[in-house]
C-alpha positions in Angstrom: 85.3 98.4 103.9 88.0 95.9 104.6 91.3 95.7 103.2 90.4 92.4 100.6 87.8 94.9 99.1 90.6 97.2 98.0 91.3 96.2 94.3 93.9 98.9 93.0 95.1 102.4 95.1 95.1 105.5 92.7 96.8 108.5 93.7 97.1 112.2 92.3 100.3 112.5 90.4 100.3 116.2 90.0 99.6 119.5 89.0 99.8 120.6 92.7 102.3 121.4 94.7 105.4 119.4 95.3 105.3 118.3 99.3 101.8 117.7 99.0 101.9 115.0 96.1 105.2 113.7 97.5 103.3 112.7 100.8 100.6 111.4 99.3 102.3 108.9 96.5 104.6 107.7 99.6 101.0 107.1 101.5 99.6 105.5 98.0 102.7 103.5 97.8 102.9 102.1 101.2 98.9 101.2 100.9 100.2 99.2 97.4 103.0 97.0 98.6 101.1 96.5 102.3 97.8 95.6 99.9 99.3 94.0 97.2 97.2 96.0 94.6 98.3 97.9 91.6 98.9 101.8 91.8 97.4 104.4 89.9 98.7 107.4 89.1 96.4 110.1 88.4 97.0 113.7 86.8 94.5 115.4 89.3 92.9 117.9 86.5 91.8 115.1 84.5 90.3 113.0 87.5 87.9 116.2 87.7 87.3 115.8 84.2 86.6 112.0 84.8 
């Protein structure tokens, strides 16, 4: 996978615990800008769902 097939970064906004889902939306964010793609945030019970 290279970076130009990346079309959008998507990111678990929560239920979970608070450090965790603050790391990983800072992670998801810096992916977005660096990539230029649109973020996604996810509510992580309905990505299971989905």
């Amino acid at each position: 996978i290279t970076p130009s097939d990346i079309g959008a970064i998507a990111y678990s906004q929560g239920p979970g615990l608070g450090p965790c889902l603050r790391v990983g939306a800072a992670i998801a964010r810096g992916l977005s800008s660096r990539l230029a793609v649109p973020l996604i945030g996810v509510n992580h019970c309905v990505a299971h769902i989905e």
